[in-house]
GUMARPA-407590 format. One record per residue (C-alpha): residue in three letters; residue number from 1; x, y, z. Coordinates in steps of 0.5 Angstrom, whole numbers, plus 2048, in hexadecimal, padded with zeros to 3 digits. Last residue first. Example, Ala and Ser with C-alpha at 12.3 -4.5 7.8 and 13.67 -1.06 7.14 Angstrom:
# residues 2
['ser',2,[81B,7FE,80E]]
['ala',1,[819,7F7,810]]
# end
This chain:
# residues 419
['unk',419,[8EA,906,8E6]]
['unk',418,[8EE,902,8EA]]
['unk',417,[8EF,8FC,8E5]]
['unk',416,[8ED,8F7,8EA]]
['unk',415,[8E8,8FA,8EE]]
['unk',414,[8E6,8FD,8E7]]
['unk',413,[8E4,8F5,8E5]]
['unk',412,[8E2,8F3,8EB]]
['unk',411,[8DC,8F8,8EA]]
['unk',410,[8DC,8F6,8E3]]
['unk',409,[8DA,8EF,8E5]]
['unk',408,[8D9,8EC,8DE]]
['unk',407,[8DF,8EF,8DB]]
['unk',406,[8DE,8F3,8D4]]
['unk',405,[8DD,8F9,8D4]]
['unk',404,[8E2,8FB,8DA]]
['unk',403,[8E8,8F7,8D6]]
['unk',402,[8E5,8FA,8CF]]
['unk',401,[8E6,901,8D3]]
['unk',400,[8EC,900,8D6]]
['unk',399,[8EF,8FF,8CF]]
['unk',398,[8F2,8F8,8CC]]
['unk',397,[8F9,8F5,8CB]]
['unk',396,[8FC,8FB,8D0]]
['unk',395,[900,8F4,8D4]]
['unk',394,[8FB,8F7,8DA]]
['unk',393,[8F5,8F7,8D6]]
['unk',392,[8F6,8F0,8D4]]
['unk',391,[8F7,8EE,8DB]]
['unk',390,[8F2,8F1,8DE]]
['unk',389,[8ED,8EF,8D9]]
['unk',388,[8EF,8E8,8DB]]
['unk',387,[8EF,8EA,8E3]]
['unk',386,[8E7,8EB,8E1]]
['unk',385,[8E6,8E6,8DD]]
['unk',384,[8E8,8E2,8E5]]
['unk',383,[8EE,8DE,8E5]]
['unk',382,[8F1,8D7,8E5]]
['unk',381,[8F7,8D3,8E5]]
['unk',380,[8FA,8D2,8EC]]
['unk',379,[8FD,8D7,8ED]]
['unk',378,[8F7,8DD,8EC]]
['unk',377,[8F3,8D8,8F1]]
['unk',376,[8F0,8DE,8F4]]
['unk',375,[8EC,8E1,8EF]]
['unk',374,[8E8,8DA,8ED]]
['unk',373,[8E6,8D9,8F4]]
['unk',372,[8E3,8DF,8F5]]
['unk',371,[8DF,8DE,8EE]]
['unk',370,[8DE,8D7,8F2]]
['unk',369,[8DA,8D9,8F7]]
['unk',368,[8D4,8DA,8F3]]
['unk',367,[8D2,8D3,8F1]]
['unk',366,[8D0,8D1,8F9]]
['unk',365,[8CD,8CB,8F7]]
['unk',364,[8CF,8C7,8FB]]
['unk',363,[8D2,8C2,8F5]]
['unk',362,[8D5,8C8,8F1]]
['unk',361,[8D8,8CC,8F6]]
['unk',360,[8DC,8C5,8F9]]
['unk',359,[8DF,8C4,8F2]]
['unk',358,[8E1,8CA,8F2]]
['unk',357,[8E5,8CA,8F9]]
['unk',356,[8E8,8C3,8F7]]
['unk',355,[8EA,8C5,8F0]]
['unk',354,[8E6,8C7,8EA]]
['unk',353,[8EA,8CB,8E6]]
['unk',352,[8E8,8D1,8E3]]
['unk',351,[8EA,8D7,8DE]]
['unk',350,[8E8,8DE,8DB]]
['unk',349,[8EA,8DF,8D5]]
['unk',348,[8EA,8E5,8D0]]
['unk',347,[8EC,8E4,8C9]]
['unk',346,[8EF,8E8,8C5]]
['unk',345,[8EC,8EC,8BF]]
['unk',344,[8EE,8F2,8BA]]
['unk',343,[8EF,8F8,8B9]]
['unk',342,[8F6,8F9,8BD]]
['unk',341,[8F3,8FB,8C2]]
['unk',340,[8F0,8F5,8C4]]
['unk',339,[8E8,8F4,8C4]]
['unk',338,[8E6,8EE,8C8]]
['unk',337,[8E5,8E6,8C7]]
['unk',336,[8E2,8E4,8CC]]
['unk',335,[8E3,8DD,8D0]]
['unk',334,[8E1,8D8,8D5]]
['unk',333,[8E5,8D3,8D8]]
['unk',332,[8E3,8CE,8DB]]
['unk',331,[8E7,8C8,8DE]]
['unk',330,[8E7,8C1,8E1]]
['unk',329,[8DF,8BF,8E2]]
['unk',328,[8DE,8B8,8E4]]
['unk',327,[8DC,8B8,8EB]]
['unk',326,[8D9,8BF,8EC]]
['unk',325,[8D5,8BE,8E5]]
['unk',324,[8D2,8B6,8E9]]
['unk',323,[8D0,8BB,8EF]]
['unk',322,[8CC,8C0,8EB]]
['unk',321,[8C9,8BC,8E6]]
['unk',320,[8C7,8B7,8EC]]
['unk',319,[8C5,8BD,8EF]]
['unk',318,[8C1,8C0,8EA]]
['unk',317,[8BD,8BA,8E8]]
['unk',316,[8B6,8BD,8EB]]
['unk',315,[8B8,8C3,8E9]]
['unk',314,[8B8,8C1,8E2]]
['unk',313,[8BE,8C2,8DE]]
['unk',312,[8C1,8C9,8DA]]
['unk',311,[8C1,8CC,8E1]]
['unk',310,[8C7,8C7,8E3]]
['unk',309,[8CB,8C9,8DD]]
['unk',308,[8C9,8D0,8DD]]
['unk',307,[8CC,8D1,8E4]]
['unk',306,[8D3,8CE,8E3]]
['unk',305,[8D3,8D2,8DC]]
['unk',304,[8D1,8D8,8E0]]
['unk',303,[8D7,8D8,8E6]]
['unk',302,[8DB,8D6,8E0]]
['unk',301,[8DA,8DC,8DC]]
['unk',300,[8D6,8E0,8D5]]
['unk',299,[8D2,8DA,8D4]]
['unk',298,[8D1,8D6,8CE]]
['unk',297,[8D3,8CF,8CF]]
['unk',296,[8D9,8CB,8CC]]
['unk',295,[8DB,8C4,8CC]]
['unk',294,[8E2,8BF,8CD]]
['unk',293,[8E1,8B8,8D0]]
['unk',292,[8E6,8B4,8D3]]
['unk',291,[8E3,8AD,8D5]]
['unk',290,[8E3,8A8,8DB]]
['unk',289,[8DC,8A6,8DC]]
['unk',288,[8DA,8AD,8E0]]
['unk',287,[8DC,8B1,8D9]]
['unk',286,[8D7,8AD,8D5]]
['unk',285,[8D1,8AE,8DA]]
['unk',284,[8D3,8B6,8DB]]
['unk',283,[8D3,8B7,8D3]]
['unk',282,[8CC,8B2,8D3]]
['unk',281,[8C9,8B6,8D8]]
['unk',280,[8CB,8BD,8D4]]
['unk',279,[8C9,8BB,8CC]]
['unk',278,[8C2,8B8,8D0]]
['unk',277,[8C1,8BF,8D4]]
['unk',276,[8C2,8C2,8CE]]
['unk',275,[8C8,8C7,8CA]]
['unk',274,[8CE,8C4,8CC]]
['unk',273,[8D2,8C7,8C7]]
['unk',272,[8D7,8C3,8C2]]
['unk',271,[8D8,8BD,8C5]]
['unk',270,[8E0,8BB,8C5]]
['unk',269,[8E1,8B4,8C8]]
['unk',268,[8E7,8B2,8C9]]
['unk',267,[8EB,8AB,8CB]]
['unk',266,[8E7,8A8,8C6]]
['unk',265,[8E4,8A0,8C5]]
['unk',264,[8DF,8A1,8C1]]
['unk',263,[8D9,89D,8C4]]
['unk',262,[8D9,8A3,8CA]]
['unk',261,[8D9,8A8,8C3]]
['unk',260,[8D2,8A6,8C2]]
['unk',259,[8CF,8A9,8C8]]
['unk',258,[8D2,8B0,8C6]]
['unk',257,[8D0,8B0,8BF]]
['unk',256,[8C9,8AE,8C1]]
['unk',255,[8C9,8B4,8C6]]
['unk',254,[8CC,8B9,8C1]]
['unk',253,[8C7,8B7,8BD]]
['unk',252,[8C5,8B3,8B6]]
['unk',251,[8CC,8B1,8B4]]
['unk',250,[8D1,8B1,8AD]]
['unk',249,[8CD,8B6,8AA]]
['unk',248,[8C9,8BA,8AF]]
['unk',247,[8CD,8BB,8B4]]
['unk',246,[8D4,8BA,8B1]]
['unk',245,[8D9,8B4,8B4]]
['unk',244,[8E0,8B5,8B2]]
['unk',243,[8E5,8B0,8B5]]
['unk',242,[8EC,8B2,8B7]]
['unk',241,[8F0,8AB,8B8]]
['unk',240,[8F6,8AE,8BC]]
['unk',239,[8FF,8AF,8BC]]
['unk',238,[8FD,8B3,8B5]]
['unk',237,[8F5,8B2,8B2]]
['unk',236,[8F3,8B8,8AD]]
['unk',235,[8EF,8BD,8B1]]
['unk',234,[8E9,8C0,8AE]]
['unk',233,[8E8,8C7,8B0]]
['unk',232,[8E0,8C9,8B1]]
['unk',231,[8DB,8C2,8B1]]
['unk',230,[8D4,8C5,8B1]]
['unk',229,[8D1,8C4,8B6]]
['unk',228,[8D7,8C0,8BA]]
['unk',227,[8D9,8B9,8BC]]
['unk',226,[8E0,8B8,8BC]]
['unk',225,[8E3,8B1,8BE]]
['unk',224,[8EA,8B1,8C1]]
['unk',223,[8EE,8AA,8C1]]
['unk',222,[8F4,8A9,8C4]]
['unk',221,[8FD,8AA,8C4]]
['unk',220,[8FE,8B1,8C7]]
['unk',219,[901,8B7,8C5]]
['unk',218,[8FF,8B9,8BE]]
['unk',217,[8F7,8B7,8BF]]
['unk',216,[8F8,8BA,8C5]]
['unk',215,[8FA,8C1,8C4]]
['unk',214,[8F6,8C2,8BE]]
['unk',213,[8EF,8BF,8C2]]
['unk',212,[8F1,8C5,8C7]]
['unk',211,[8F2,8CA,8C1]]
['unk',210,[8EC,8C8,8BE]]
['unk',209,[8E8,8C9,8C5]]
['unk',208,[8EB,8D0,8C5]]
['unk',207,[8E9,8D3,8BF]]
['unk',206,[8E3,8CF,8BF]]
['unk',205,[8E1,8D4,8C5]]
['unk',204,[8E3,8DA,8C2]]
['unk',203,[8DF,8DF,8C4]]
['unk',202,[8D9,8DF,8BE]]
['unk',201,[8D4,8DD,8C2]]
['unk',200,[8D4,8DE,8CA]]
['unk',199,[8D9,8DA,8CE]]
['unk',198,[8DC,8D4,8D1]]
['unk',197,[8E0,8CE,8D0]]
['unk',196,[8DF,8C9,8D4]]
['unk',195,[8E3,8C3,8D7]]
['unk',194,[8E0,8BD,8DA]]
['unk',193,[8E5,8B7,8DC]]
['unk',192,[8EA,8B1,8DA]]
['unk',191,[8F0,8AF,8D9]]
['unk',190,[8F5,8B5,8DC]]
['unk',189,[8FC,8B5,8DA]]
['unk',188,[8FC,8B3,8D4]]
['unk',187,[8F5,8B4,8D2]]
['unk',186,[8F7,8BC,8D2]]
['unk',185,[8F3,8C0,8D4]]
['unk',184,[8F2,8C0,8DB]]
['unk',183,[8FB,8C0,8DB]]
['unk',182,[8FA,8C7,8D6]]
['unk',181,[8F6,8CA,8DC]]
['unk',180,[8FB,8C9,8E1]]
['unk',179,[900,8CB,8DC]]
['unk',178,[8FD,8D2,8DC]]
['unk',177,[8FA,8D4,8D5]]
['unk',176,[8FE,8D8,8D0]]
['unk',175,[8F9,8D8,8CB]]
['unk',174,[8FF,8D8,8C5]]
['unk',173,[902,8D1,8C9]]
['unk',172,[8FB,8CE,8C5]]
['unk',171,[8FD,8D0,8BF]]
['unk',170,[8F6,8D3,8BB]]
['unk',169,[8F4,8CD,8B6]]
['unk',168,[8F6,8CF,8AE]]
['unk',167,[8F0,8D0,8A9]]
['unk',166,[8EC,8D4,8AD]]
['unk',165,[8E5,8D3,8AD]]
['unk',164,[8E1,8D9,8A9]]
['unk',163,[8DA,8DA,8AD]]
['unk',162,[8D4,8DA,8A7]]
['unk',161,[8CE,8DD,8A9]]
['unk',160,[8C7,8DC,8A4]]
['unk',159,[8C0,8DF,8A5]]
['unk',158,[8BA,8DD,8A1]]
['unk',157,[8B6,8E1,8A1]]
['unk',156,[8AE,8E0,8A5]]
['unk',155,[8AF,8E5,8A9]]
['unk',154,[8B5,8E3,8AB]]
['unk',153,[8B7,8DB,8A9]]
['unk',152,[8BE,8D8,8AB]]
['unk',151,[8C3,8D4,8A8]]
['unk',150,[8C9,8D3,8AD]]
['unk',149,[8D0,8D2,8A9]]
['unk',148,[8D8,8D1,8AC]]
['unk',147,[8DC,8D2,8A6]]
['unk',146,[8E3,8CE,8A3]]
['unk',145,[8E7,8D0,89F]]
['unk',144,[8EC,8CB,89B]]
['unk',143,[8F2,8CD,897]]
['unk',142,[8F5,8C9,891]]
['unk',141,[8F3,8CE,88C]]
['unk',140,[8ED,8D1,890]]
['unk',139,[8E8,8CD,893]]
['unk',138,[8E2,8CF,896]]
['unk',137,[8DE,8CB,89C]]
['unk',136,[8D8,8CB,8A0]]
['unk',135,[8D6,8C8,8A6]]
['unk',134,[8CD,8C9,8A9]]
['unk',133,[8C9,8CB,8AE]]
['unk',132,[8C2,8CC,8AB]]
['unk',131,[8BC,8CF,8AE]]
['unk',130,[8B6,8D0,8AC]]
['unk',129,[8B4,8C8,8B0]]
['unk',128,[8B0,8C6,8AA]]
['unk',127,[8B2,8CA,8A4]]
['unk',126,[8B9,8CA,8A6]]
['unk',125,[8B9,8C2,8A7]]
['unk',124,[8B5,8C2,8A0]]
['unk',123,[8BC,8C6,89D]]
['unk',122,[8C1,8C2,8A0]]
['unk',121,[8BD,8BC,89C]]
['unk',120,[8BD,8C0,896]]
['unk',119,[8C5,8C2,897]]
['unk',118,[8C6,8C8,899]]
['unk',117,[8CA,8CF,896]]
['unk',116,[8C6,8D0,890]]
['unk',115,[8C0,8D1,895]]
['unk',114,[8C5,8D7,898]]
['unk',113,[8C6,8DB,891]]
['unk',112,[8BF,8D9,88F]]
['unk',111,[8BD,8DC,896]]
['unk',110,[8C1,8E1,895]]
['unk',109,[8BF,8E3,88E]]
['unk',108,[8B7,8E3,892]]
['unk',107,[8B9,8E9,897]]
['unk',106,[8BC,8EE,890]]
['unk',105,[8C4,8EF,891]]
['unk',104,[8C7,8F4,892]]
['unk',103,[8CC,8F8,88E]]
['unk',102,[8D3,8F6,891]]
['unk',101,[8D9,8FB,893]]
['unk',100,[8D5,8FD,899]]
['unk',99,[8D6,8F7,89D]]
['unk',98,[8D2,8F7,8A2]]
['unk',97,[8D5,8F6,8AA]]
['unk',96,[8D5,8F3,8AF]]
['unk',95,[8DB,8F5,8B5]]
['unk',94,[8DF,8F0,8B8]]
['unk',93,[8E6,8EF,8B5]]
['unk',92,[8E2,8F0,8AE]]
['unk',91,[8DA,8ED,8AE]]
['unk',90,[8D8,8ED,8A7]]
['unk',89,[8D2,8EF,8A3]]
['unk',88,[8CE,8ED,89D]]
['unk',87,[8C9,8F2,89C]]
['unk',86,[8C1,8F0,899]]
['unk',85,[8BE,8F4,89F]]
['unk',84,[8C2,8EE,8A4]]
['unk',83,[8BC,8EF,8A8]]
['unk',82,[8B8,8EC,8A5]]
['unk',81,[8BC,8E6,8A2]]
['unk',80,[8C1,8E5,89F]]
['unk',79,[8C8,8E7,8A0]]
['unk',78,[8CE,8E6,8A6]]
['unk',77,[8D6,8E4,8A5]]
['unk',76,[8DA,8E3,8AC]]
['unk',75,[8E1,8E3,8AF]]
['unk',74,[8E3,8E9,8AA]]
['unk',73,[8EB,8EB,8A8]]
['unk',72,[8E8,8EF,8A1]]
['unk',71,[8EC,8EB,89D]]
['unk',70,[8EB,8E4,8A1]]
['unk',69,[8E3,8E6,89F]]
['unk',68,[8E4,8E7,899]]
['unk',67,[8E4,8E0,899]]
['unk',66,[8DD,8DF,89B]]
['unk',65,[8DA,8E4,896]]
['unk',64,[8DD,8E0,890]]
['unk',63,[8DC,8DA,892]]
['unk',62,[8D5,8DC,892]]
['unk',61,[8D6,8DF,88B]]
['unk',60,[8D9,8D9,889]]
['unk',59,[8D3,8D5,88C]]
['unk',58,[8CE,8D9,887]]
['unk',57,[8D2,8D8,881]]
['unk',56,[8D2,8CF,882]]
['unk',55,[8CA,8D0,884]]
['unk',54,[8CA,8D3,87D]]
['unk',53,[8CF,8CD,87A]]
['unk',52,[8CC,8C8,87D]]
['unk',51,[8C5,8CB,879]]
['unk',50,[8C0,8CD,87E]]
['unk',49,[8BB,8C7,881]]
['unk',48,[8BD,8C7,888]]
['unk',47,[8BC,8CE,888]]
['unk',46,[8B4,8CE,886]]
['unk',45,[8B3,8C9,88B]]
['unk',44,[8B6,8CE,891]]
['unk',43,[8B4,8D3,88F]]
['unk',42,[8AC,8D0,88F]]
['unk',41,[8AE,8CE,895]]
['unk',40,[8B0,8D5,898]]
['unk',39,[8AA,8D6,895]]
['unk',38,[8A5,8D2,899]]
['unk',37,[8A9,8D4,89F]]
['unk',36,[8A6,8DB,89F]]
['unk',35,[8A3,8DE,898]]
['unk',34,[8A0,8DC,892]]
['unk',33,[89C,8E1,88F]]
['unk',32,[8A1,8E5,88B]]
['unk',31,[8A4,8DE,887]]
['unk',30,[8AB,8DE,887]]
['unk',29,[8AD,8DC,87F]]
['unk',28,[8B0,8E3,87E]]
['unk',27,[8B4,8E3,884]]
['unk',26,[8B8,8DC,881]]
['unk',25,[8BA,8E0,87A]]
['unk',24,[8BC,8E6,87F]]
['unk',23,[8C0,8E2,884]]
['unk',22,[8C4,8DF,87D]]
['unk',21,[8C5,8E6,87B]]
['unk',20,[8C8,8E7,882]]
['unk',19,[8CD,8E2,882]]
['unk',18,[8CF,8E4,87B]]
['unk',17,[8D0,8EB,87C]]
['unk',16,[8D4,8E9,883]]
['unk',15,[8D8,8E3,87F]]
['unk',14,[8DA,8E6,87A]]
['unk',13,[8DD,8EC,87E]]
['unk',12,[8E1,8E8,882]]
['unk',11,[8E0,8E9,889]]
['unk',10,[8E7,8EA,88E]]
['unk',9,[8E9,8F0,88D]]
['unk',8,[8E4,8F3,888]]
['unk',7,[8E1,8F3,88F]]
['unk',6,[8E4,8F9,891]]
['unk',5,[8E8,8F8,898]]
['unk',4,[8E3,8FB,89E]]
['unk',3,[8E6,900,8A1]]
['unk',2,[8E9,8FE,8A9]]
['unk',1,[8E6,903,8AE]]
# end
């Protein structure tokens, strides 16, 4: 078990004492009888109205939590809200945890803390919808890093997590992917289709999308617009033009984002989630008229991914999502990132191309024969999660046990391993 490093470490003193002697001016000024979304609102005003150099502090200390994150090797930071318990807690190579170096925090100096964050206009869209996706950023000297946020409400808290965006794109050769699939994702080699990275939150996903958009933007001459909520890693423009479109600040949905592109003249389009019905019959519709598209979706497997998305429409256009997903689907891979046995995380992925037996699956509907599919076709590039796992525990990466905790058919999986 890793120790928390102190907090001394990264926190200056002043501006610990004097974060916190500002938050107990701002608590002195709620009133008692105001509660729920009214004082959040309250909050809000009363901090917009800070002196520059108290909302100045109070973002000091903020920055200051989330660089303590790179000491303490941690994805992600959580405070606020109910069940937060006024602790700021940390997410390190898996594990969430408080940090026990920190005195807590009262419910309202976090929601003073998050509101300090929010631009006025972020703060109604917060009070309206109680959720807030949003970028942030601390620049240190000449460093820039970059967070993924979501706002959210708990029992009428404000709650906050922040993910840590890695400075530097993972190489795409450190995935190790078969050639069969490098070909897919390539638009040197293959101009258009549907490639899906799948998985529960927190796996990885972006990871691997940007490595995918890292490739191409140094291999190949085009254009590539990235349509995400928020924007994660900003890629600087090399062999491609990378535009950047953030929902919500620079487009109204995913949909919108999608639609527009057409008139922009890409090669790839990179749609962060597809999270609708619409964001889904949009991807497919741009995908069918010539256009290579990049998405995610969060499922555990290929085989579910293939069934949420047609499930996710109305029965009544099951069918044609089943037939047009079939036609223009290339790749699916669905990852898991699991504990190794070094103390950290590596990624678990099981991959599917969609060749002519695939695709044959999909359109008579017969979705669960593909598993079968997937474990035969070693050779071409493709393996079950459960082959993966195998992988990893056969080169000692991870314990027999997380391979067995971690499959999706642990039947198979004590086949394989013969446990």
């Amino acid at each position: 078990m890793q120790a928390m490093a102190p907090a001394s470490l990264i926190i200056p003193s002043e501006i610990l004492e004097g974060a916190r002697s500002i938050l107990q001016q701002v608590r002195q000024q709620i009133p008692e009888s105001t509660q729920g979304i009214e004082r959040q609102i309250f909050i809000g005003d009363f901090t917009e109205k800070l002196p520059l150099e108290s909302k100045i502090i109070l973002r000091r200390l903020m920055d200051s939590l989330l660089m303590r994150m790179f000491v303490l090797n941690a994805s992600d930071i959580d405070i606020g809200g109910y069940g937060g318990q006024g602790k700021v807690w940390y997410r390190i190579f898996g594990s969430k945890k408080p940090d026990p170096t920190l005195e807590a925090f009262s419910m309202d100096d976090t929601n003073v803390l998050i509101q300090n964050l929010l631009t006025s206009r972020q703060r109604q869209y917060l009070y309206e919808i109680k959720n807030l996706d949003f970028s942030y950023m601390v620049i240190e000297g000449e460093k820039m890093h970059r967070f993924r946020a979501d706002a959210y409400m708990d029992l009428d808290q404000l709650a906050l997590n922040m993910r840590a965006i890695n400075a530097v794109v993972r190489s795409y050769k450190s995935m190790e992917l078969h050639p069969n699939v490098t070909k897919i994702v390539s638009l040197a080699h293959t101009k258009e289709g549907l490639i899906l990275i799948t998985g529960i939150t927190g796996s990885g996903k972006s990871t691997t999308l940007d490595s995918m958009i890292d490739v191409n933007n140094h291999t190949v001459d085009g254009h590539i617009v990235v349509i995400a909520s928020p924007v994660e890693y900003v890629h600087k423009s090399d062999r491609c033009i990378v535009r950047h479109r953030e929902v919500g600040r620079d487009v109204l949905s995913f949909k919108d984002g999608a639609i527009q592109a057409l008139r922009q003249d890409p090669d790839i389009i990179m749609i962060g989630e597809m999270r609708d019905p619409e964001t889904i019959f949009t991807a497919l519709e741009i995908t069918d008229s010539g256009h290579k598209v990049f998405s995610t979706l969060h499922t555990a497997s290929a085989v579910e991914s293939i069934d949420r998305i047609i499930g996710e429409v109305p029965p009544v256009e099951q069918d044609r999502v089943r037939n047009r997903f079939a036609d223009v689907a290339k790749l699916v891979i669905s990852q898991k990132l699991v504990p190794s046995l070094d103390g950290k995380r590596i990624a678990a992925r099981e991959i599917l191309i969609l060749n002519s037996s695939v695709r044959a699956a999909i359109k008579n509907g017969n979705t669960g024969e593909i598993y079968q599919m997937i474990q035969e076709s070693t050779e071409i590039g493709m393996n079950t999660m459960e082959q993966d796992l195998k992988r990893l525990f056969v080169q000692k990466k991870i314990s027999l046990e997380t391979a067995i905790n971690y499959s999706n058919n642990k039947k198979r999986m004590q086949q394989l391993i013969g446990a």
